[in-house]
Residue frames as qw, qx, qy, qz and C-alpha x, y, z in Angstrom:
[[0.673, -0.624, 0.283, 0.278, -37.74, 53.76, 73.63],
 [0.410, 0.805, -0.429, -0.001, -34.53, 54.52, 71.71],
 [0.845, -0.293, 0.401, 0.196, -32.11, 51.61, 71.21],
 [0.459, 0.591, -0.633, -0.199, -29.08, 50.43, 69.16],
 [0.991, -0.036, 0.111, -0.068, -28.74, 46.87, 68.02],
 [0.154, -0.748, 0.604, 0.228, -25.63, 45.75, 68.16],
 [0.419, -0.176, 0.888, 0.072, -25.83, 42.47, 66.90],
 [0.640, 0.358, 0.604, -0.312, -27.92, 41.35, 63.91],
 [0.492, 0.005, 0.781, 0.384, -27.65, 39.77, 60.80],
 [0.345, 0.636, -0.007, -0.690, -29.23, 42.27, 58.54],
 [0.267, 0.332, -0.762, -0.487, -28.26, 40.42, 54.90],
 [0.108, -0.092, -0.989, 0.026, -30.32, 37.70, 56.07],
 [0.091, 0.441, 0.642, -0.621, -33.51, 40.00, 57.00],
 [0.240, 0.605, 0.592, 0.475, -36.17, 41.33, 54.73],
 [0.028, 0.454, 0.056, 0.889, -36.69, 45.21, 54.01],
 [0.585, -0.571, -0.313, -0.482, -39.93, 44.91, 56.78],
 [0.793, -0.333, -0.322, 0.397, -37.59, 43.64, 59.71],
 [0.451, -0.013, -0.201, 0.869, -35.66, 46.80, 59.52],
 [0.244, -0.530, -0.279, -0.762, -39.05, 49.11, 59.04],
 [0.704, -0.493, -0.450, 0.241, -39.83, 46.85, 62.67],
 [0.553, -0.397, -0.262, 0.684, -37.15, 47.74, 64.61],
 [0.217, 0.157, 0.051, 0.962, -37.27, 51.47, 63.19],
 [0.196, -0.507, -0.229, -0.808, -40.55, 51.68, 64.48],
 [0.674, -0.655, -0.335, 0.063, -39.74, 50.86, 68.08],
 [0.364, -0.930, 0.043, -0.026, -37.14, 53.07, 68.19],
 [0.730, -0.071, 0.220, 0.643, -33.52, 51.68, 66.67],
 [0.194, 0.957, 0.012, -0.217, -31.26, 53.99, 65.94],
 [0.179, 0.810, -0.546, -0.116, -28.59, 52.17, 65.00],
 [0.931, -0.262, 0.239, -0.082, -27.10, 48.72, 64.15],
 [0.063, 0.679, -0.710, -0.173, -24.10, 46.77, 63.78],
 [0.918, 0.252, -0.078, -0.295, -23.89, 43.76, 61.45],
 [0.517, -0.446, 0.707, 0.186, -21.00, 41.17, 61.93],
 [0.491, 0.413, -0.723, -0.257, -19.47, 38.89, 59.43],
 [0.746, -0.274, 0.503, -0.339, -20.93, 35.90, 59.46],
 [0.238, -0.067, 0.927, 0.282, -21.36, 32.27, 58.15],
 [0.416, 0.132, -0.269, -0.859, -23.98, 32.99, 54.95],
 [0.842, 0.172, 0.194, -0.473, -25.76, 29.38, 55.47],
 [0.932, 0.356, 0.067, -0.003, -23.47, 27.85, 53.78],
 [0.565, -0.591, 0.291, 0.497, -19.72, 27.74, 53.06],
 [0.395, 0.836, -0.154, -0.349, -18.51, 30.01, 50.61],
 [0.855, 0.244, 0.176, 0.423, -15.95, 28.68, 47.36],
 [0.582, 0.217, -0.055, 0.782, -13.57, 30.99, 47.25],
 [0.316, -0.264, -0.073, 0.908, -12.26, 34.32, 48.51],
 [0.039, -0.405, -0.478, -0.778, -14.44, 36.16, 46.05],
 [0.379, -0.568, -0.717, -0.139, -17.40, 35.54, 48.16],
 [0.569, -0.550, -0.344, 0.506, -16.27, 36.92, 50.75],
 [0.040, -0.057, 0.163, 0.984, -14.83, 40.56, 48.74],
 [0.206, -0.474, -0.272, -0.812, -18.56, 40.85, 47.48],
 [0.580, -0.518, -0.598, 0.196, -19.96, 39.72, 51.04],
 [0.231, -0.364, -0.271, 0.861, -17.95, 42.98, 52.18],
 [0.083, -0.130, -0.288, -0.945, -19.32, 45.07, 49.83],
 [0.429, -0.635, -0.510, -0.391, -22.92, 44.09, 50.25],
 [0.598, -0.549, -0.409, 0.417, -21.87, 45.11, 54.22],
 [0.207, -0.493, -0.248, 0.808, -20.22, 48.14, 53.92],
 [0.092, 0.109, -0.272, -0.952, -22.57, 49.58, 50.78],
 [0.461, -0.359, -0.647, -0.489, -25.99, 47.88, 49.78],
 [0.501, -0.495, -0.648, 0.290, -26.96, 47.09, 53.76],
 [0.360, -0.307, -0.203, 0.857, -25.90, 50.70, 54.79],
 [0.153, -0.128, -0.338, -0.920, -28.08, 52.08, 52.14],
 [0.511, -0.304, -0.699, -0.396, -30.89, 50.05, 53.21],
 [0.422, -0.417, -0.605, 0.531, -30.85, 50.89, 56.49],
 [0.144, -0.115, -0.145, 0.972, -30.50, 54.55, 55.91],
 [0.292, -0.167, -0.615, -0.713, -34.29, 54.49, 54.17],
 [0.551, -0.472, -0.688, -0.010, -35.56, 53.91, 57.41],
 [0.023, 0.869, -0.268, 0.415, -33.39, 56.49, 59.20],
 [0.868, -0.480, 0.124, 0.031, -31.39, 53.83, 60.84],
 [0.241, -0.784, 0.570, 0.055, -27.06, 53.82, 61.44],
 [0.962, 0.250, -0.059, 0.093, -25.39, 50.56, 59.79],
 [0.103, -0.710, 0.697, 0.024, -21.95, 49.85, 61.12],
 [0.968, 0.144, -0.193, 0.065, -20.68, 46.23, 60.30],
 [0.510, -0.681, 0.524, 0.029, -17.67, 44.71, 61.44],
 [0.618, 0.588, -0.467, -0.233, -15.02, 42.34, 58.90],
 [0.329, -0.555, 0.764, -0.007, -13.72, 38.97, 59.35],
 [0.682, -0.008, -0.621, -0.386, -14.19, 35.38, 58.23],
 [0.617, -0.536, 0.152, -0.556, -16.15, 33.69, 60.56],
 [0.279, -0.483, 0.816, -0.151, -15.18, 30.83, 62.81],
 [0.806, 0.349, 0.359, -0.318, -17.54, 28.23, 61.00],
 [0.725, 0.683, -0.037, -0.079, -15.30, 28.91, 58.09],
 [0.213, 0.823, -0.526, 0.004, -12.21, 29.33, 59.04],
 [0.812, -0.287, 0.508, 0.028, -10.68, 25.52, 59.74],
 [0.751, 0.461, 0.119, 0.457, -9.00, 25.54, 56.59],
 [0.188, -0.907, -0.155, 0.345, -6.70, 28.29, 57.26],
 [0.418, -0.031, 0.608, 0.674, -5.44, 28.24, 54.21],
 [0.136, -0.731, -0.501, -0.442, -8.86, 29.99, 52.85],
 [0.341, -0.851, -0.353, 0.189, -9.02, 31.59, 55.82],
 [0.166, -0.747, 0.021, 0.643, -6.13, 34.07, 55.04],
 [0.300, 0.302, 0.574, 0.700, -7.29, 34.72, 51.47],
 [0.048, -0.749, -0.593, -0.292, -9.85, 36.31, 53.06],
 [0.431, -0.855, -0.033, 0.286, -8.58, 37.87, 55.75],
 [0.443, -0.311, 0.237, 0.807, -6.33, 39.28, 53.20],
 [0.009, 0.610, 0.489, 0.624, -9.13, 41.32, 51.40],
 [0.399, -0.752, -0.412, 0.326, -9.82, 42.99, 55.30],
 [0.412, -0.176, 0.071, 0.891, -7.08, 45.64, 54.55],
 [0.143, 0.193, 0.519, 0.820, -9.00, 46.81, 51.52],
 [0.440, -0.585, -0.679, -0.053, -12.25, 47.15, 53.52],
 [0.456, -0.433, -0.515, 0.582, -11.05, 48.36, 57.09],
 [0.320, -0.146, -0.182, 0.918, -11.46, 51.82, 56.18],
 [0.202, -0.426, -0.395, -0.789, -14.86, 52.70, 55.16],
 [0.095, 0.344, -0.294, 0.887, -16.64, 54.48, 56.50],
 [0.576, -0.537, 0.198, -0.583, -18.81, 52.50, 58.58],
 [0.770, 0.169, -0.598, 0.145, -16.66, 49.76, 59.45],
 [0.303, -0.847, 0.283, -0.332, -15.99, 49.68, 63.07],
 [0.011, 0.652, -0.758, 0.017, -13.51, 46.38, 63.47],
 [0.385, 0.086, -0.894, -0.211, -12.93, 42.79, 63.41],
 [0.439, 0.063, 0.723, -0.529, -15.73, 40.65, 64.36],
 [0.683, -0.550, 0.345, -0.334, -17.18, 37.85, 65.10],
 [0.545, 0.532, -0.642, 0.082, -14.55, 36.29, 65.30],
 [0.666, -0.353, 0.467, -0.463, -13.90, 33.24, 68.25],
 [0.083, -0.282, 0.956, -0.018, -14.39, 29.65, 67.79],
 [0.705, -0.064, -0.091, -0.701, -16.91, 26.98, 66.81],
 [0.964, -0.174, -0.200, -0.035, -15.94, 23.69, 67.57],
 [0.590, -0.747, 0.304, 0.031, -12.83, 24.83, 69.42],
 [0.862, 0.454, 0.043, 0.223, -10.30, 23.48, 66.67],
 [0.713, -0.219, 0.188, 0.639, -6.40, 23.91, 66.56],
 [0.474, 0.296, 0.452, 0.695, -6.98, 25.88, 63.49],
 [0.144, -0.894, -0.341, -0.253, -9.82, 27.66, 64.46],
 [0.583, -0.745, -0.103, 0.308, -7.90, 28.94, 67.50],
 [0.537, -0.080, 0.378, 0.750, -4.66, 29.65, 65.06],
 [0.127, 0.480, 0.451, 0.742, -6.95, 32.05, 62.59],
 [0.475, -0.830, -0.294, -0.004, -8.50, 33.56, 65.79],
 [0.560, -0.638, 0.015, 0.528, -5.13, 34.76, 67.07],
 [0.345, -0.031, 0.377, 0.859, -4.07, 36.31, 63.62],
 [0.199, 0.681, 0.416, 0.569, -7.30, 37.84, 63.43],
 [0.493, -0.848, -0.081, 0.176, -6.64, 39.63, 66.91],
 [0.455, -0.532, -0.009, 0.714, -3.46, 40.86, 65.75],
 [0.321, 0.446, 0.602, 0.580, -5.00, 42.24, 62.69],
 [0.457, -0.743, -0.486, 0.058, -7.23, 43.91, 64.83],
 [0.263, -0.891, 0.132, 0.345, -4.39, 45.94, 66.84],
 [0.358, 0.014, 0.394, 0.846, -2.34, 46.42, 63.57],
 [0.028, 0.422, 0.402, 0.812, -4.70, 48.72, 62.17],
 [0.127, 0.076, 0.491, -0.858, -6.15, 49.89, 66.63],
 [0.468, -0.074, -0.677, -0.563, -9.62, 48.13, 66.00],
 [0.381, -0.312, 0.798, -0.347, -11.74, 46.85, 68.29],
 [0.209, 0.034, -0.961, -0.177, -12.78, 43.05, 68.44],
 [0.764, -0.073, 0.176, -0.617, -16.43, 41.72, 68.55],
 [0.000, -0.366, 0.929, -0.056, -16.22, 37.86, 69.55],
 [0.863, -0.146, -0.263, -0.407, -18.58, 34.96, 68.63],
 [0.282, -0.391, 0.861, -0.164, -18.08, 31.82, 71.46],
 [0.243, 0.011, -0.966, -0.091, -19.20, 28.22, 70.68],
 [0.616, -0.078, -0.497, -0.606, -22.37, 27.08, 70.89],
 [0.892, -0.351, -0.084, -0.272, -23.87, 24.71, 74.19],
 [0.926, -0.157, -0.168, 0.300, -20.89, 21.91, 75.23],
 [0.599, 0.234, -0.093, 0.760, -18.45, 24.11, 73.87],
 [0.117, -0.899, -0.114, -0.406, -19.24, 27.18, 74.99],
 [0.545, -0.792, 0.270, 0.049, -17.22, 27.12, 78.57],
 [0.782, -0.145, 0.326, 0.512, -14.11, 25.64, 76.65],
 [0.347, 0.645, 0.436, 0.522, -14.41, 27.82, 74.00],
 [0.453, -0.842, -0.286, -0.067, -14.73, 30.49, 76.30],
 [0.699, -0.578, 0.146, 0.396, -11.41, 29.75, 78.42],
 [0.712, 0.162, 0.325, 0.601, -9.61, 29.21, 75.37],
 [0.357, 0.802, 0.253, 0.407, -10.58, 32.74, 73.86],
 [0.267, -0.936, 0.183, -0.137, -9.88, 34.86, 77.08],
 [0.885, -0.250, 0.175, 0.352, -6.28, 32.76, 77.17],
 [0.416, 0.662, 0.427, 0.455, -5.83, 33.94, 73.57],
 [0.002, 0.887, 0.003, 0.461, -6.56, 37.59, 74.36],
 [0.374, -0.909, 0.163, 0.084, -4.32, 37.84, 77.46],
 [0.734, -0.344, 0.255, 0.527, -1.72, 36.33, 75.94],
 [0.391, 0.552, 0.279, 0.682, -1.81, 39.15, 72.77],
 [0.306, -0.155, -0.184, 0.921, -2.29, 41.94, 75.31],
 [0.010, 0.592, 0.433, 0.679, -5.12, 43.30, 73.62],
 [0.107, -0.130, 0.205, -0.964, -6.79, 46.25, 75.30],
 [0.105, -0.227, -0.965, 0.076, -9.79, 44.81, 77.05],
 [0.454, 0.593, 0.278, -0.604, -12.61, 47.53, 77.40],
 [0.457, 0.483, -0.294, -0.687, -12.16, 47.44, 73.55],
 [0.220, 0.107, -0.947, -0.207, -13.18, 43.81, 73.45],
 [0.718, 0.065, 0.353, -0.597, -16.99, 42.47, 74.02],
 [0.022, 0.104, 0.990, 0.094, -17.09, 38.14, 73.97],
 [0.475, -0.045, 0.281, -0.832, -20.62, 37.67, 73.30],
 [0.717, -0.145, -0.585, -0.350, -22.98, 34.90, 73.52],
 [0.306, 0.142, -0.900, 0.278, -22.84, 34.54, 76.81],
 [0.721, -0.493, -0.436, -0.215, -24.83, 32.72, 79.16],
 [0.401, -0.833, 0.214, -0.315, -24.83, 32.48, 82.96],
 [0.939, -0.160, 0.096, 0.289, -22.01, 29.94, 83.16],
 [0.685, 0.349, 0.062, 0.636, -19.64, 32.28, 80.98],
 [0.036, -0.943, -0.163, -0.288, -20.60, 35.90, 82.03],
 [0.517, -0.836, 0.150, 0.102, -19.04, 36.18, 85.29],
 [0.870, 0.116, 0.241, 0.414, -15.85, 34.50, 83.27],
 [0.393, 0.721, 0.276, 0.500, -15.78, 37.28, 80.88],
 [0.327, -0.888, -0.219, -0.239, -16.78, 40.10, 82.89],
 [0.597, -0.772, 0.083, 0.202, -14.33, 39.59, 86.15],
 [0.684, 0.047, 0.297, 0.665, -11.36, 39.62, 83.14],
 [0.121, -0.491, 0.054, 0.861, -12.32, 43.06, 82.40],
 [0.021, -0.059, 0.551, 0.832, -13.81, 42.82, 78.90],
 [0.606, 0.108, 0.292, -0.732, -17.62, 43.60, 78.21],
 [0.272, 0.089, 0.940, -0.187, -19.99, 40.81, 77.72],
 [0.333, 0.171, -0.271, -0.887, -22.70, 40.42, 75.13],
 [0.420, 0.158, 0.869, -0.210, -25.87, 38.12, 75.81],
 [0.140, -0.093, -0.721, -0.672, -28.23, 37.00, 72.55],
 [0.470, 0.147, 0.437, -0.753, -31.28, 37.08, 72.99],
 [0.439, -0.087, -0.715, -0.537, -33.22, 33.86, 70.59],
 [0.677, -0.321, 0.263, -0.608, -36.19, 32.36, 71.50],
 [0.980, -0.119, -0.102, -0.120, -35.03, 28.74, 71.38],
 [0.790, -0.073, -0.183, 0.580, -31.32, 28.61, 72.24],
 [0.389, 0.229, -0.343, 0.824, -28.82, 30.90, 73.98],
 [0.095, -0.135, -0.531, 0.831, -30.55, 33.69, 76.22],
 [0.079, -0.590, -0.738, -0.319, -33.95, 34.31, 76.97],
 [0.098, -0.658, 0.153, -0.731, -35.34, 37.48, 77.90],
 [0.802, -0.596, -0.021, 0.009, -35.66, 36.03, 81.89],
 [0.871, -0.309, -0.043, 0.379, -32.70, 34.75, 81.78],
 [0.665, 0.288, -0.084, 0.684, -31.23, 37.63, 80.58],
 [0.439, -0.768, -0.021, -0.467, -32.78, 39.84, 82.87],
 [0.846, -0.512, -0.057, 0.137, -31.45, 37.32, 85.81],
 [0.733, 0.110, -0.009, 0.671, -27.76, 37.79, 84.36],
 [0.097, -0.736, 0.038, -0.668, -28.22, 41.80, 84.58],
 [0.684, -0.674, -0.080, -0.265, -29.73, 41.19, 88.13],
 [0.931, -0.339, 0.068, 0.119, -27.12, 39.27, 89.16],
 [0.651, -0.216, -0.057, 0.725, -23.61, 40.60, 87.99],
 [0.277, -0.429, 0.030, 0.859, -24.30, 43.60, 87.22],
 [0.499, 0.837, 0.224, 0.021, -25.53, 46.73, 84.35],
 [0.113, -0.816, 0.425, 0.375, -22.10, 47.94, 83.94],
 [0.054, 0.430, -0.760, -0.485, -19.80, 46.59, 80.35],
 [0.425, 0.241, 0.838, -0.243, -23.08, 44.24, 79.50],
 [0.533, 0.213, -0.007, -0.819, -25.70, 44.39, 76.31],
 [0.617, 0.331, 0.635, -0.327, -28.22, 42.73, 74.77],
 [0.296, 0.298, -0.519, -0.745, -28.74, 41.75, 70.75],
 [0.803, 0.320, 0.116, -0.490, -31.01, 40.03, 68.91],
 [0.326, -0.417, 0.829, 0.181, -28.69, 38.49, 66.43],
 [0.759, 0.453, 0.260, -0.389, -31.35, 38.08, 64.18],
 [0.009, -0.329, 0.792, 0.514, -30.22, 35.84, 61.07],
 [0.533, 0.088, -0.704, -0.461, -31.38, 32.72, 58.52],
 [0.288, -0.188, -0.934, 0.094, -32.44, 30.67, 61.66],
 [0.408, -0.743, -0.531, 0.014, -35.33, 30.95, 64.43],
 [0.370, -0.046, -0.266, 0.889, -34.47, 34.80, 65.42],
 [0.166, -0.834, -0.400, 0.343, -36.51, 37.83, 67.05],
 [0.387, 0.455, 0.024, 0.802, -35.41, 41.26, 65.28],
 [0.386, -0.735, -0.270, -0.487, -37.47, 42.76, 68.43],
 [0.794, -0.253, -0.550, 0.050, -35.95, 41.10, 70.66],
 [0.282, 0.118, -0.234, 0.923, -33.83, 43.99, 72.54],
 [0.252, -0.263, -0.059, -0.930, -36.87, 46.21, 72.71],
 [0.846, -0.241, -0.427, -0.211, -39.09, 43.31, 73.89],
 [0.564, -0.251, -0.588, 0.522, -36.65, 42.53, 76.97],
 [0.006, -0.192, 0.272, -0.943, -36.54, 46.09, 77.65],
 [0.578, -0.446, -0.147, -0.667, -40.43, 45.66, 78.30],
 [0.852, -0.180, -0.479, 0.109, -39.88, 42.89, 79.93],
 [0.325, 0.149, -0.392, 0.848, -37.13, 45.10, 82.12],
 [0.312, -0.358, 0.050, -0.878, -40.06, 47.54, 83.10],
 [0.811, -0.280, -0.374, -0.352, -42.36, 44.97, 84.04],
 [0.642, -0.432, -0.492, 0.399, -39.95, 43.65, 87.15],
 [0.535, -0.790, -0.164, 0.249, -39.64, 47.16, 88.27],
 [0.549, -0.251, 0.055, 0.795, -36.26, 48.40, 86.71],
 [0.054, -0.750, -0.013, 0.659, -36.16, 52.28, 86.15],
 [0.452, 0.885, 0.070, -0.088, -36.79, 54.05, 82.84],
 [0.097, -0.855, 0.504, 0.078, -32.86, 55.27, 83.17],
 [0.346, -0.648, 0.650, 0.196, -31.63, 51.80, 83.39],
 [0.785, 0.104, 0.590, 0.159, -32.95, 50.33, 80.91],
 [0.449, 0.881, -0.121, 0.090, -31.72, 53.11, 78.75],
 [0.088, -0.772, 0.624, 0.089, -28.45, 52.46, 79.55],
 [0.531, -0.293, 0.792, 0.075, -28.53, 48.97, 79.28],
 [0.670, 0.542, 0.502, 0.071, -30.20, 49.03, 75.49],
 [0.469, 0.844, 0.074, 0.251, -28.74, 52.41, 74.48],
 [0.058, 0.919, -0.388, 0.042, -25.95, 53.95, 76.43],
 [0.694, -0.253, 0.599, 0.310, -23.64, 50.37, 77.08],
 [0.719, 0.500, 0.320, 0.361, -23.78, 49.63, 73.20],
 [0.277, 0.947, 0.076, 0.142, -23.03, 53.32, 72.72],
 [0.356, -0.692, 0.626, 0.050, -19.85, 53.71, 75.85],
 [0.701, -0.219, 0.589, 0.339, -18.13, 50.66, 73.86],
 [0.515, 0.697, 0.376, 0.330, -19.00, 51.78, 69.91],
 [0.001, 0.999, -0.054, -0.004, -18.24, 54.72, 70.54],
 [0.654, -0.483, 0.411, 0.412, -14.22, 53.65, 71.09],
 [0.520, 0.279, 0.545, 0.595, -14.12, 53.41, 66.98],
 [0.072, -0.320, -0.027, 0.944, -13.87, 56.65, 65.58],
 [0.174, -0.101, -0.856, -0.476, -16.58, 55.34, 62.90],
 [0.118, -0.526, -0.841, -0.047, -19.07, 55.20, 65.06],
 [0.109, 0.175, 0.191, -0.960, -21.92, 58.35, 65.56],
 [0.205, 0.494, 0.835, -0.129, -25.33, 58.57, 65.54],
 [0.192, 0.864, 0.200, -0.421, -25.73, 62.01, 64.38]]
């Protein structure tokens, strides 16, 4: 089966994780800015952090014959100082235009903070200053449905252009949240927290295959780099159609990527 991962944490995976997934059939991923395990000291980090994203990770993918797009921001883990937070997010300029950048992300909230929420709204207008879309990280268990509100508040009050926004981490408490606001909806797939493959199967079942994928999200903790390709079996197995689970591994990821001129598979 031919997929694209949208989600996963490549810098954090070993050369064999990407041979994996290239021999079930990725043809492409996309690597957010994240939180490296640690908080970074200064601003530096964070310039060579891009680089290893939009040059060492892109090469290392391509040895497999696999796409590398990444996305630029400082993540929400980090940003509560927001002082630091726009040193970095003043190095994004220098960045935004290579050439497999496709826009800010994952950007959102982790403990739902004044500040956080304050470096979230300046990285959405970063975002449509330079016609970007936005990949969004929400909060974690408790927070997650506050965290949630708060973001889609956020985005209607900036206007932003909502097909060109996908909130992801959600679960079946947030989806329908997301979704009925117009913007697409991205469910993780780990095997000990956020979505299992059932349960993300049930969320499909239930609102819908339309603005919806599926990532892995593989990083430094308990993650699955399979894990996409693995639901998809899991998809066959209750019965859904060849067709849709190509659309819901490869052509959703593709109809929303595809908005950044950056992205292409060929």
């Amino acid at each position: 089966m031919r997929y694209i991962e949208p989600h996963a944490h490549m810098v954090s995976r070993t050369t064999a994780d990407y041979q994996a997934i290239a021999q079930v059939g990725c043809e492409a991923l996309c690597e957010p800015a994240f939180w490296a395990g640690y908080d970074r000291a200064s601003a530096q980090g964070f310039f060579d952090y891009y680089r290893q994203l939009t040059e060492y990770e892109p090469a290392r993918a391509t040895k497999f014959g696999i796409k590398h797009f990444c996305w630029l921001c400082i993540n929400p883990k980090e940003a509560e100082d927001p002082v630091f937070a726009r040193e970095v997010m003043a190095l994004i300029p220098d960045f935004i235009d290579k050439p497999n950048v496709l826009g800010i992300g994952e950007i959102g909230l982790n403990k739902n903070t004044r500040n956080e929420l304050a470096i979230f709204e300046e990285h959405v207008d970063l975002a449509k200053k330079f016609d970007r879309p936005i990949l969004i990280h929400t909060p974690h268990l408790e927070d997650k449905l506050k965290g949630t509100r708060l973001i889609i508040d956020a985005l209607k009050n900036a206007n932003v252009d909502r097909k060109r926004v996908i909130i992801d981490h959600v679960e079946e408490h947030t989806a329908p949240l997301v979704l009925d606001e117009g913007f697409w909806a991205g469910m993780t797939l780990y095997p000990e927290s956020k979505c299992s493959p059932a349960r993300a199967i049930d969320i499909l079942e239930t609102f819908g295959m339309e603005n919806i994928w599926m990532n892995s999200a593989c990083d430094w903790g308990i993650s699955d780099p399979l894990a996409v390709i693995k639901t998809a079996l899991e998809m066959k197995k209750r019965a859904h159609s060849a067709e849709i689970v190509d659309k819901v591994i490869f052509g959703n990821p593709k109809e929303f990527l595809s908005q950044c001129p950056n992205f292409h598979l060929h």
